[in-house]
Structures are given as structure tokens and as C-alpha cells.
DRENDO-1510 file (C-alpha; in Angstrom, 1 decimal, always signed):
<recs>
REC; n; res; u; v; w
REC; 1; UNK; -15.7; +0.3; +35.3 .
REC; 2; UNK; -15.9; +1.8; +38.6 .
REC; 3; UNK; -13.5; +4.5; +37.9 .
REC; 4; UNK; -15.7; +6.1; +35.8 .
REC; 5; UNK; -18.4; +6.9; +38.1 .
REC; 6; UNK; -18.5; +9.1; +40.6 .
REC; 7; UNK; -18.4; +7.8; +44.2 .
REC; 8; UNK; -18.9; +10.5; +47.3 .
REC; 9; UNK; -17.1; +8.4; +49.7 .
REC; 10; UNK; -14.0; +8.4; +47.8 .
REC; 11; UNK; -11.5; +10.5; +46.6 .
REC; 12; UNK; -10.7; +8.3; +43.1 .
REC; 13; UNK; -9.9; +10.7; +40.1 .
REC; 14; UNK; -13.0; +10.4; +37.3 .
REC; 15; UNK; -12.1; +11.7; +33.8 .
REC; 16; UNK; -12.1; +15.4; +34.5 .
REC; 17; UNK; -12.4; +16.2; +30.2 .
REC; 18; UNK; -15.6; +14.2; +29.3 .
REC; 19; UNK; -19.0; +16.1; +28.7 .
REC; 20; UNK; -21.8; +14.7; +31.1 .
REC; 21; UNK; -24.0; +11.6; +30.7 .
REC; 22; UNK; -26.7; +13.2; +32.1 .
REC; 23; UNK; -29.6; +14.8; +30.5 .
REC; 24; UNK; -28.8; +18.4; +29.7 .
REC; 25; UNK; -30.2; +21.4; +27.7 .
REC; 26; UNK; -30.9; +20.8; +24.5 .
REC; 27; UNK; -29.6; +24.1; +22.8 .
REC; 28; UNK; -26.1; +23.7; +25.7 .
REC; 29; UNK; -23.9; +23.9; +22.9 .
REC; 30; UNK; -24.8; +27.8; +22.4 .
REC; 31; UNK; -22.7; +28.8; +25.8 .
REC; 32; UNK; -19.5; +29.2; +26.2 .
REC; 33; UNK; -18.3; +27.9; +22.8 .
REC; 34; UNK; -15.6; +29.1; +20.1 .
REC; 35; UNK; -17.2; +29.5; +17.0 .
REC; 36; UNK; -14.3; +29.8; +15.3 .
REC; 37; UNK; -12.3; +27.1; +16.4 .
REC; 38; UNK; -15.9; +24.8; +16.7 .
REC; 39; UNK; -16.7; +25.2; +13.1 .
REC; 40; UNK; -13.3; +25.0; +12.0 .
REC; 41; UNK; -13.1; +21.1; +13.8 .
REC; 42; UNK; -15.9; +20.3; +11.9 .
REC; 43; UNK; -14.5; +21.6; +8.7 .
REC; 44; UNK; -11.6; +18.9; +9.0 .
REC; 45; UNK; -13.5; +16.0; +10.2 .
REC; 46; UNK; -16.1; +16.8; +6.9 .
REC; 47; UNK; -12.8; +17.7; +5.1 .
REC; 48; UNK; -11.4; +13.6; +5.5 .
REC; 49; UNK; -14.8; +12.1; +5.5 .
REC; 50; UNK; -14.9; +14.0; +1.7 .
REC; 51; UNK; -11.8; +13.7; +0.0 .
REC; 52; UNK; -10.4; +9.9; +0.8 .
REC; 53; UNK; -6.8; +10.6; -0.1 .
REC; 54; UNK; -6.5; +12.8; +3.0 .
REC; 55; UNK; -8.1; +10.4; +5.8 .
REC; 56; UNK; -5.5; +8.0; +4.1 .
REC; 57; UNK; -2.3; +10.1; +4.7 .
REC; 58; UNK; -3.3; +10.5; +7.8 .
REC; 59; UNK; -3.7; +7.3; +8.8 .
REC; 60; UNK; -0.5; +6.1; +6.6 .
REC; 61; UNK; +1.7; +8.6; +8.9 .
REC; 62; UNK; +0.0; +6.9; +12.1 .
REC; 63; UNK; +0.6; +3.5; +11.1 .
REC; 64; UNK; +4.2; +4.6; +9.8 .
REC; 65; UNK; +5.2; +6.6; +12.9 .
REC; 66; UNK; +5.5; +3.0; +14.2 .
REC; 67; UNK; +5.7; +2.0; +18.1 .
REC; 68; UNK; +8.2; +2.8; +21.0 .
REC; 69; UNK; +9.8; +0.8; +23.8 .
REC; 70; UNK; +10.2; +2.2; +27.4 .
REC; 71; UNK; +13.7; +1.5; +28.9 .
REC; 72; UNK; +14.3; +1.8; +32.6 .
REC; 73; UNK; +17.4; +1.6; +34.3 .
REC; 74; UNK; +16.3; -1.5; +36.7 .
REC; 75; UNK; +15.8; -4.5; +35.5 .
REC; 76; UNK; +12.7; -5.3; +37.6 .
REC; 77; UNK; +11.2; -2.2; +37.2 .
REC; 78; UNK; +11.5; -2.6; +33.6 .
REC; 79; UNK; +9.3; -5.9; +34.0 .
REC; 80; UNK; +7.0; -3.5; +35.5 .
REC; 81; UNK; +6.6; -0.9; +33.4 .
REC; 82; UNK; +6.6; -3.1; +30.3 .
REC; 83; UNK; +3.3; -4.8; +31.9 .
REC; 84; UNK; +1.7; -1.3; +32.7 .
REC; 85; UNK; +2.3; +0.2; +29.0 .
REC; 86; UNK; +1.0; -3.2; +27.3 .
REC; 87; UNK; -2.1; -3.8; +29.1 .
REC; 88; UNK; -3.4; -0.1; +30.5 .
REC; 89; UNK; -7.0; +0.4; +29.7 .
REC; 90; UNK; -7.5; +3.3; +26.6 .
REC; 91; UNK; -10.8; +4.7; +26.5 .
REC; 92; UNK; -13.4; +1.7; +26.6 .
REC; 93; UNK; -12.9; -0.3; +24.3 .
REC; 94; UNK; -8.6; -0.4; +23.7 .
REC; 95; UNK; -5.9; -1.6; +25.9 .
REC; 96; UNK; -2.2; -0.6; +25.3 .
REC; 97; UNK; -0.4; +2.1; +24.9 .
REC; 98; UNK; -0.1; +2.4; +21.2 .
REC; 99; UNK; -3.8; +2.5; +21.0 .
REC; 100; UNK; -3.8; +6.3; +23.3 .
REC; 101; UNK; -0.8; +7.0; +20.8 .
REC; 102; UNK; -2.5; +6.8; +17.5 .
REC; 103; UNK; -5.6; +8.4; +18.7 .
REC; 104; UNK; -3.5; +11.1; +20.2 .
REC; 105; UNK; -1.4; +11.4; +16.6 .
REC; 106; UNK; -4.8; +11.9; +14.7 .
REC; 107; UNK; -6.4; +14.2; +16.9 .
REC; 108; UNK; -3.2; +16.1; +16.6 .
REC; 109; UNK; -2.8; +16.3; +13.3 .
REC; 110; UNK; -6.5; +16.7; +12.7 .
REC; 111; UNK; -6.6; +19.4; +14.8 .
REC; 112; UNK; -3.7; +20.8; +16.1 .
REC; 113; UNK; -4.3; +20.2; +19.4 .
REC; 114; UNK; -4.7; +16.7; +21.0 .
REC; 115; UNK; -5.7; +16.6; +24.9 .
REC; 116; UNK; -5.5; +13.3; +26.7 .
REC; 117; UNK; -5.9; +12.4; +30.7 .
REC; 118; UNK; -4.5; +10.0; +32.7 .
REC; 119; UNK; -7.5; +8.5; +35.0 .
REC; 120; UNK; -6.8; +7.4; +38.1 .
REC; 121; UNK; -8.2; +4.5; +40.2 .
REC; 122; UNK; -9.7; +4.0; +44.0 .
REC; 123; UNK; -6.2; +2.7; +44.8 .
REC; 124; UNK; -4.1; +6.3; +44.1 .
REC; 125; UNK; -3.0; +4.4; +40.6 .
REC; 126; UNK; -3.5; +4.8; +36.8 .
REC; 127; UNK; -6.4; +3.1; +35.7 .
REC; 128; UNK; -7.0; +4.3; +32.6 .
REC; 129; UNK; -5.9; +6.5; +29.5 .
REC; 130; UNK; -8.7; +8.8; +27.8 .
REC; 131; UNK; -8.2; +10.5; +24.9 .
REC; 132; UNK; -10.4; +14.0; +25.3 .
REC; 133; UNK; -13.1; +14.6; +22.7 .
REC; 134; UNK; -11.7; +18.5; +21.1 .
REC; 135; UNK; -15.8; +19.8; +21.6 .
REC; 136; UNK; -15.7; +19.1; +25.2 .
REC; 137; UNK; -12.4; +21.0; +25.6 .
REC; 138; UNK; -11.2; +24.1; +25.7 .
REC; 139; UNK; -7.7; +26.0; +26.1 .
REC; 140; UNK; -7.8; +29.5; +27.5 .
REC; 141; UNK; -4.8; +32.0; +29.0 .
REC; 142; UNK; -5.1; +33.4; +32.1 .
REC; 143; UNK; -3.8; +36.4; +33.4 .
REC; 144; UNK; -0.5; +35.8; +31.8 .
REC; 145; UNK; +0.1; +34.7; +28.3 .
REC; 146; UNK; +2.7; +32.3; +29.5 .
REC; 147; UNK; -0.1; +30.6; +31.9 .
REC; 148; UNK; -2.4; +28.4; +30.3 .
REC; 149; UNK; -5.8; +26.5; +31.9 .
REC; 150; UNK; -7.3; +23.9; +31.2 .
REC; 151; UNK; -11.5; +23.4; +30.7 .
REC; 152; UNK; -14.0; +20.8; +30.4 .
REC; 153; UNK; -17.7; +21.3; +29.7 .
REC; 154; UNK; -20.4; +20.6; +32.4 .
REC; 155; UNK; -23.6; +18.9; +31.7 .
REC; 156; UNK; -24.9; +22.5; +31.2 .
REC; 157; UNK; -22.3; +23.2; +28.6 .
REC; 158; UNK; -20.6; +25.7; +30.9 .
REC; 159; UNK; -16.5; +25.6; +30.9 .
REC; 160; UNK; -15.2; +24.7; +33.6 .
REC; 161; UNK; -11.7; +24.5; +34.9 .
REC; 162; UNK; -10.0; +21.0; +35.3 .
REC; 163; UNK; -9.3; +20.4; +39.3 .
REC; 164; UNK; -6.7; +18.0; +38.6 .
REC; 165; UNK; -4.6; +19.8; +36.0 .
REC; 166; UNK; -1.6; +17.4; +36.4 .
REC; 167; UNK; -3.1; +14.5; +34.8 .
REC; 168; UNK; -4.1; +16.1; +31.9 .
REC; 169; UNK; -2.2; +15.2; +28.4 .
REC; 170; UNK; -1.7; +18.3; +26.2 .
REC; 171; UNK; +0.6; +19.0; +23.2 .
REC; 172; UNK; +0.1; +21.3; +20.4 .
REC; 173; UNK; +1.6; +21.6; +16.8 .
REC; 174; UNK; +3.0; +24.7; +15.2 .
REC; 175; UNK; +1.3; +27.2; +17.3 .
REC; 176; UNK; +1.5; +30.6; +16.4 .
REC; 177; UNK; +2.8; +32.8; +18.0 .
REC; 178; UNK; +0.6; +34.1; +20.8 .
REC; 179; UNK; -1.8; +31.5; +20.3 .
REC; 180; UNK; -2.6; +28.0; +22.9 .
REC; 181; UNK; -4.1; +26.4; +20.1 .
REC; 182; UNK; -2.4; +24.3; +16.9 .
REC; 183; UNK; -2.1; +24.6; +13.4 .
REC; 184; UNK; -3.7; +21.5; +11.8 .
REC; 185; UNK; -1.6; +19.6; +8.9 .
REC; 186; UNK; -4.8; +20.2; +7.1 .
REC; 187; UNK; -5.2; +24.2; +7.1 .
REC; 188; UNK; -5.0; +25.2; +3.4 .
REC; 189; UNK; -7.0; +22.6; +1.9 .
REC; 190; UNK; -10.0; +23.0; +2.2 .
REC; 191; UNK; -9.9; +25.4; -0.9 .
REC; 192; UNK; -8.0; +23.0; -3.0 .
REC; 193; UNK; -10.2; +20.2; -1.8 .
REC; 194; UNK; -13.5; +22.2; -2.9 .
REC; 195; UNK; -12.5; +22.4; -6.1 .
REC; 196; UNK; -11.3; +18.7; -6.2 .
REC; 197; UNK; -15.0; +18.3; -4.7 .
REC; 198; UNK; -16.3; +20.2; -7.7 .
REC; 199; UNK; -14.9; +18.0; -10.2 .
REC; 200; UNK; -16.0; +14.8; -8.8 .
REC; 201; UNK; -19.5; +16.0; -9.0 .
REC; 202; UNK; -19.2; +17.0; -12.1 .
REC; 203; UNK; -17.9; +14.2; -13.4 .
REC; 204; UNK; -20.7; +12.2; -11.3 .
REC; 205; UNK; -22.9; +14.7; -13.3 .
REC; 206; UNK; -22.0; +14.4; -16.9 .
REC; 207; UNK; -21.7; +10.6; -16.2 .
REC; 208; UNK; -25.1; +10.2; -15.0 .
REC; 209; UNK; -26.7; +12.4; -17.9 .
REC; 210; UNK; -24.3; +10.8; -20.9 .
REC; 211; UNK; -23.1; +7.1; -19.7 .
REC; 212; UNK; -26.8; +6.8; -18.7 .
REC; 213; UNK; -28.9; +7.1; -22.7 .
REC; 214; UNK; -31.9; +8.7; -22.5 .
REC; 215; UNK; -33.8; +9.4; -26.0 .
REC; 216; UNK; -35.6; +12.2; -27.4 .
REC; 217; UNK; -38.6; +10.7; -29.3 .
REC; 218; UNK; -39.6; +13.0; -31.8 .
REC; 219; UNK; -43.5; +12.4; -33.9 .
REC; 220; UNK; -44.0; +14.8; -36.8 .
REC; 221; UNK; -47.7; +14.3; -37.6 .
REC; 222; UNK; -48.9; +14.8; -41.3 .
REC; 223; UNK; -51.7; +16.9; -42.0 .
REC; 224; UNK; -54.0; +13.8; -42.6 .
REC; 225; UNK; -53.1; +13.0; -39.2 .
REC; 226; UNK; -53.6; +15.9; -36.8 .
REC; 227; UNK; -56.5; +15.0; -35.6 .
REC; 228; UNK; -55.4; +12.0; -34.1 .
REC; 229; UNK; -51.9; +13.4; -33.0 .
REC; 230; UNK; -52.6; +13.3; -29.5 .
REC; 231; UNK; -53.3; +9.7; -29.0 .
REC; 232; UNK; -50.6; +8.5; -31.7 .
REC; 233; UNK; -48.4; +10.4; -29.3 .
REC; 234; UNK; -49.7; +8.4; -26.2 .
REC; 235; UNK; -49.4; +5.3; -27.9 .
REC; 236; UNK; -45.5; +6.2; -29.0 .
REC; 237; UNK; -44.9; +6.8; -25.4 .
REC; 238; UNK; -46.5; +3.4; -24.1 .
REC; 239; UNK; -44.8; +1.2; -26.5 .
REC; 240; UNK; -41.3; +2.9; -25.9 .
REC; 241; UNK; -41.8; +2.2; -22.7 .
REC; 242; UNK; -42.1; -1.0; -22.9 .
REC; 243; UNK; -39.5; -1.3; -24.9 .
REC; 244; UNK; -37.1; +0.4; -23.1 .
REC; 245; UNK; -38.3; -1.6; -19.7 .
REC; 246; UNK; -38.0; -5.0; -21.3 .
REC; 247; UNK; -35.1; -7.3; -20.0 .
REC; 248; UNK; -34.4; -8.3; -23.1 .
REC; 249; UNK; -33.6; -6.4; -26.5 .
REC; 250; UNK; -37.3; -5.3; -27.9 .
REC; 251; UNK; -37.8; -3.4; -31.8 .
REC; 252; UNK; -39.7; -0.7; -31.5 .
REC; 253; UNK; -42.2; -0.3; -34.7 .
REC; 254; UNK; -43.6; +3.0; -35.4 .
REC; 255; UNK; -45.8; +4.8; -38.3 .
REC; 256; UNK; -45.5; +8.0; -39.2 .
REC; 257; UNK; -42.4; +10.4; -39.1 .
REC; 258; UNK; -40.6; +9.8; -35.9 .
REC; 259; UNK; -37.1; +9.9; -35.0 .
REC; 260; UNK; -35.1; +8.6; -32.1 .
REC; 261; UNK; -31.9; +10.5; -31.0 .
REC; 262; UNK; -29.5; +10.1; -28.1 .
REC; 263; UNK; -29.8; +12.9; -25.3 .
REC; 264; UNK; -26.1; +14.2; -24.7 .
REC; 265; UNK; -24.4; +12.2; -27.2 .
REC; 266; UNK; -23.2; +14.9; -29.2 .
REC; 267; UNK; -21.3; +16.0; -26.1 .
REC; 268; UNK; -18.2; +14.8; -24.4 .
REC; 269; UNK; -17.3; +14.6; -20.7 .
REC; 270; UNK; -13.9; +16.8; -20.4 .
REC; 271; UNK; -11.0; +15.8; -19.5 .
REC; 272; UNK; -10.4; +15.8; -16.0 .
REC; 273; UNK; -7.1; +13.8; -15.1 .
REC; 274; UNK; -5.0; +17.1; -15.7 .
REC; 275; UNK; -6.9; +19.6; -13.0 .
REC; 276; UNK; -7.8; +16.7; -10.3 .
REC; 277; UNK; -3.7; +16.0; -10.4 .
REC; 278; UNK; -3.2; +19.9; -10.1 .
REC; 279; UNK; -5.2; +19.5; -6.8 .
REC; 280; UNK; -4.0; +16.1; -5.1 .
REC; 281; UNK; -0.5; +17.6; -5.9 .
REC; 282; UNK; -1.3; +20.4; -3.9 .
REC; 283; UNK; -2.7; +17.9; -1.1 .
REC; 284; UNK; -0.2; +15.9; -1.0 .
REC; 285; UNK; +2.6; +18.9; -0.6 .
REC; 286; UNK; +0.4; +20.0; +2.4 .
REC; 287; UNK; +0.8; +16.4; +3.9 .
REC; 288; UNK; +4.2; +15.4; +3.0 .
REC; 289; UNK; +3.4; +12.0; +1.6 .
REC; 290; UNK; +4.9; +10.3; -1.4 .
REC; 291; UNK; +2.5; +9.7; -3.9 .
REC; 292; UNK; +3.4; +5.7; -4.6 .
REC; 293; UNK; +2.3; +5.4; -0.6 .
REC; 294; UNK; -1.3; +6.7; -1.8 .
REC; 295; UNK; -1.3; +4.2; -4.7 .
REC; 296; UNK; -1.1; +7.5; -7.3 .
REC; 297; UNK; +0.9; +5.7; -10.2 .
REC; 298; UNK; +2.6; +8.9; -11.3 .
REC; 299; UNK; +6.4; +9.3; -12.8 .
REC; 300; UNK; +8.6; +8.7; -10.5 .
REC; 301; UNK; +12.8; +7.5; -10.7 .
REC; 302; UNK; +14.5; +5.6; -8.2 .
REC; 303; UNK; +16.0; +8.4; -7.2 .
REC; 304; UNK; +13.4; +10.9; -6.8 .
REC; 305; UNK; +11.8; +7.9; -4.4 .
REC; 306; UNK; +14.9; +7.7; -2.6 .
REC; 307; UNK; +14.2; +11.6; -1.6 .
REC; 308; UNK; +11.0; +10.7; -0.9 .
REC; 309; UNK; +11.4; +8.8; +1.7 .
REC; 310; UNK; +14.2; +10.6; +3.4 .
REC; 311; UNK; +11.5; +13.4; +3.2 .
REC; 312; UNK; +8.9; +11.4; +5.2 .
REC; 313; UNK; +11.3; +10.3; +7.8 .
REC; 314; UNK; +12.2; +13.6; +8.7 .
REC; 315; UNK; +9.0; +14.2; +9.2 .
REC; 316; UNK; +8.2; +11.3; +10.9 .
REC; 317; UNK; +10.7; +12.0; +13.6 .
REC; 318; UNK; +8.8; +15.2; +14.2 .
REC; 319; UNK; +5.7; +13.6; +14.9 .
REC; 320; UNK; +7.6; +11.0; +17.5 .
REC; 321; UNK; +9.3; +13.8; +19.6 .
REC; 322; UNK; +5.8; +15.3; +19.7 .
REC; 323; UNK; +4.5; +12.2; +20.8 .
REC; 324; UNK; +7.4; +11.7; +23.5 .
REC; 325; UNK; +6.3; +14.7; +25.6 .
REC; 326; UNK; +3.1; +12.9; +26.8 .
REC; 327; UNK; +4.5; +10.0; +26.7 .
REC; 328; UNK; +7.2; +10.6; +29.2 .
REC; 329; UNK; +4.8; +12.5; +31.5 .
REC; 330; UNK; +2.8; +8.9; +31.4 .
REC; 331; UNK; +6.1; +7.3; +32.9 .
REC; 332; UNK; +6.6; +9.5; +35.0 .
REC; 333; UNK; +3.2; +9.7; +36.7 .
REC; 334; UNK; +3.1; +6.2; +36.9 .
REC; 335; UNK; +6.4; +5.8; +38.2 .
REC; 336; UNK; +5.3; +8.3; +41.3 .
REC; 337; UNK; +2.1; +6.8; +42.2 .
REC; 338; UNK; +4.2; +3.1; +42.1 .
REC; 339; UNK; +6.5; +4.8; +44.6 .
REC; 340; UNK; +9.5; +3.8; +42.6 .
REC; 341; UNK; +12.1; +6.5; +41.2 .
REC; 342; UNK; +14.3; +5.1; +38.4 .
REC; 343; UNK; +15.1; +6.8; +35.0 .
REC; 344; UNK; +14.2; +5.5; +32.0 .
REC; 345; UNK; +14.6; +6.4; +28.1 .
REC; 346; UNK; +12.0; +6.3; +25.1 .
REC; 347; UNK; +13.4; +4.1; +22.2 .
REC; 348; UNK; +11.2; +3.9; +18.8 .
REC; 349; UNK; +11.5; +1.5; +16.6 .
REC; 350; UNK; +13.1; +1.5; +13.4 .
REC; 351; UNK; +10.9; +3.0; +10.2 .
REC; 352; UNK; +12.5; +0.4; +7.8 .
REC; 353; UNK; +15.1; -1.4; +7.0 .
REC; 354; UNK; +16.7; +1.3; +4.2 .
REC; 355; UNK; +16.9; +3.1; +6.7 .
REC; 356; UNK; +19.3; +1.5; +8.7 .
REC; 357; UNK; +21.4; +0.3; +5.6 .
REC; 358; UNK; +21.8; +4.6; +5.1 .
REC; 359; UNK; +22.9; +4.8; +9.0 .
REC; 360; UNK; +25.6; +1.9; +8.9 .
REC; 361; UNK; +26.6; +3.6; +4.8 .
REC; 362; UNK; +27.1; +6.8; +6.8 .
REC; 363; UNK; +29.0; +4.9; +9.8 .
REC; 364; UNK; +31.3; +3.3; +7.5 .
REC; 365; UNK; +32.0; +6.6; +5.2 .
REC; 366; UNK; +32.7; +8.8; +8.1 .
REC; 367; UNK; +35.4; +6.2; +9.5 .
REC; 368; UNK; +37.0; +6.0; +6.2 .
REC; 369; UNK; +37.4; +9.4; +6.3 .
REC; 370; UNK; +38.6; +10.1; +9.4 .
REC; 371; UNK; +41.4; +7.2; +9.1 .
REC; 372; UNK; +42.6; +8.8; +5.6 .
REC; 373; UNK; +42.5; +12.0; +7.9 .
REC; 374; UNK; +44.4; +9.9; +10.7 .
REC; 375; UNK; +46.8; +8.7; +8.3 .
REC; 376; UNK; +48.0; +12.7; +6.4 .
</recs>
């Protein structure tokens, strides 16, 4: 789209976060970088490509942090804004506003730290929503520790500060203290998950070398026969292998003193449903997700579910008024550039329906009570 390339003539916003197109250096990425904070984003991205249970919570609390609606106070406004958050462009390939939202989630709970820009058009107006790629950005204080800027990699790989600060979409979760950047839900596992890694292979491993039979074939010549050991050895070999190779069932018939024994089947694979459910407990503490949402069949009462999943809301409300920030601040630009000043409110939807049925319980308890009060 036009917006995305740079035009002299004009003053139209470009996306201020992305690295150059152009052809650059190819050892760029050794200026200016983190190593810390590089290496650990690609820890976490290796960490849910490895370890499937944890790219599924993830994606289970984006799909069950659910969507929003925008209120506004004026009824033709509203007609406005509903049109502008359903069909805004997302990166190149999306259109909505859910879709920025649920990139913007995972990069935040990936990472800490999700960046976003809102990308402005020839006419002055939103065009477009980008979610930032976290290599090509980079938060650094400035002369105060309560200011904070904002840079983007060149096409030399240099940082750069952003010249339009004000679009730019940036929320953070469970800094500490003193630091701009995040603490990802997934800090502490990669520990738990190496181990959980180890056992896999392992398992891979013993299967490979016991659930797949090889045989030793053993030939004891006699002492009439030494002199001929060495090609009644070779033709052993060749005949086993043929019968092993054969598609159908073969006897093998052999002179002499040979046996045939099973590599490994003296041993057994150990146990390993005990230590691998020590670790995904430990996983799925870190990422607050009832195990029946993960498909893990383990002991669980009606109760104990119950908990569960007033465990998960809570923390799904966190995630929404995280979300909101940005959210807001993409009303409220588009609002201003439309020339139009009218309030509006951020209403999510519902999680599910026990949810609500615990609301109106809770409703209907609390005025009992306070008619038995009314009535002492």
C-alpha cells in the first residue's frame, strides 16, 4: 500500500518500528544490540517451538481473553468507530482490531514487552495497525529514569530514535523495578522445560534402540571348521539379510553353532509418567492454566475445577486491562485525527456463561442479606 513507502513530497507517517527493506550489512546485527535481552527472545520463541504444551497455553489465554466492544457516547459516532475498529488494516495480511490484539497479547506474554504503531495515511488518518517485530526495537532511559525513548533499527542496524513517538503502542508486564523492559510469563521454565526436553529424548532414545529389534548373530566355529570361518561368517550375514529385508516372514537355516538374540531386550524403558508430570506441573503453575484446558486427564473434583476457573478469570482480567491501555490510546488517536471529541468506554465480553450465573448468585445473596439487615 502506499503508506508503506516512503514519498518525499509528502508528509504521510511510514511505520517508524520496522527494520529496512533495503540491502544492508551482513554482520548489522553485531551494533547496537542487547545481548542479553536478544538471546533471551530467542530463548522463548525456541522455548514454545520445543515444548508444545506451552505455545498451547498461550494461545488458549489469547483465544480465552475474548473480544471487546467500543462504546461512545454518540450514537453516530458509534456507527463510526464500530466501522474503523472492524475493518482497520493489521499488518499486511489481517484486518480488525482483534487481530492487532492477539498479536499484541502474545508478544506480551512472550516477551514481556509488546510494541505496536499506529500508521498513518496521506490523508492525516489511521491507515493501518503494525505490530513491531521485538529485534527491531529497543527501549532505553534517558536522562531520567522516569523518561523513557523509543528506538527502531536503520538499515545499518544502528538505533535510532522514533520521530513520531506518539503513535507508538507500548505496554509492559511486571517490570521490575528500575527496569523499561517486562517479565515474560515464561521466565523460569526454561530449566524445567530442559529437563522435560531430556526425557523426551530419552525416551525417543530407548524407543528407537528397544521398540526397534536388532539381533546379535553369534557363529561359534568348531575346530574342523576354522578354516573356513571367515566365509561361513559372510554367508550368515548375507542370508540374514535377506531374511530380515524380506516383506514377508522368511526362516533362516543355519549350520554350525549360531545363536540369535535380541539387542536390548533384557532391558526396560523406565518409567517416565511420574518425572514428565513433576515438570508440566511446574509449567503449568508458571502459566496459570488448568490442566483439563490442555487435555492433561489428571484427578480433578468438581470442585477443585470450579477454583480453577475462578483462578483463570482473575487472570484473564489482568491480561484485558493490559490490553485496554493501547487500546484506548487507538480511540483516542482516531477520534482526534476524525476531528470529533466524544467519550467512549471499553466493554469486553463475557468469558462464559458460569460466569455470569456466579455474578447474578452474588447479586441475589447480597440483597437477601441486606433486606434481613433492612428488616432487624
Amino acid at each position: 500500500m502506499s503508506w508503506f513507502k516512503r514519498n518525499k513530497k509528502n508528509d504521510a507517517v511510514l511505520v517508524q518500528t520496522a527494520e529496512g527493506y533495503e540491502s544492508k550489512h551482513p554482520f548489522s546485527s553485531l551494533r547496537g544490540y542487547s545481548p542479553k535481552r536478544h538471546y533471551e527472545k530467542q530463548l522463548y520463541r525456541s522455548l514454545r517451538e520445543a515444548v508444545p504444551v506451552i505455545d498451547a497455553a498461550i494461545y488458549k489465554i489469547i483465544r480465552l481473553t475474548g473480544g471487546c466492544k467500543v462504546t461512545c457516547e454518540d450514537d453516530n459516532v458509534q456507527q463510526l468507530m464500530d466501522s474503523f475498529l472492524s475493518n482497520v488494516r493489521v499488518n499486511s495480511v489481517s484486518n480488525g482490531i482483534e487481530s492487532f490484539l492477539s498479536v499484541y497479547l502474545d508478544q506480551l506474554l512472550t516477551y514481556g514487552t509488546a510494541v505496536g504503531e499506529i500508521v498513518t495515511g496521506k490523508d492525516g488518518k489511521i491507515a493501518a495497525l503494525y505490530n513491531c517485530d521485538p529485534d527491531d526495537v529497543e527501549l532505553v532511559c534517558k536522562e531520567s529514569p522516569l523518561d523513557m525513548k523509543i528506538c527502531a533499527r536503520d538499515n545499518t542496524g544502528a538505533l535510532n530514535e522514533v520521530r513520531y513517538p506518539e503513535l507508538i503502542l507500548c505496554s509492559v508486564m511486571m517490570p521490575e523495578a528500575g527496569e523499561v523492559y517486562g517479565t515474560s510469563i515464561l521466565r523460569g521454565l526454561p530449566f524445567v522445560s530442559d529437563i522435560l526436553l531430556k526425557i523426551f529424548n530419552a525416551v525417543g532414545t530407548n524407543w528407537d534402540r528397544v521398540g526397534n529389534v536388532r539381533f546379535a548373530v553369534t557363529y561359534k566355529p568348531q575346530e574342523s571348521d576354522r578354516n573356513f570361518s571367515r566365509d561361513r561368517v559372510m554367508m550368515i550375514a548375507d542370508e540374514w539379510s535377506k531374511a530380515m529385508k524380506s516383506p514377508e516372514p522368511r526362516d533362516f537355516i543355519s549350520v554350525g553353532d549360531v545363536s540369535i538374540k535380541a539387542i536390548g531386550a533384557d532391558n526396560q524403558i523406565p518409567d517416565s509418567q511420574i518425572p514428565v508430570r513433576l515438570m508440566l506441573e511446574q509449567i503449568i503453575a508458571k502459566l496459570s492454566i488448568p490442566p483439563f484446558l490442555l487435555g492433561l486427564n489428571w484427578s480433578s473434583t468438581e470442585r477443585m475445577s470450579s477454583q480453577q476457573a475462578d483462578i483463570l478469570t482473575s487472570e484473564l482480567e489482568y491480561y484485558r486491562r493490559l490490553l485496554e491501555v493501547p487500546l484506548k490510546k487507538i480511540c483516542r488517536t482516531f477520534l482526534a485525527l476524525e476531528g470529533i471529541s466524544c467519550g467512549f468506554s471499553v466493554v469486553w465480553d463475557a468469558i462464559n456463561l458460569q460466569d455470569e450465573v456466579e455474578l447474578a448468585k452474588a447479586r441475589l445473596y447480597h440483597a437477601q442479606a441486606d433486606n434481613l439487615g433492612k428488616q432487624q
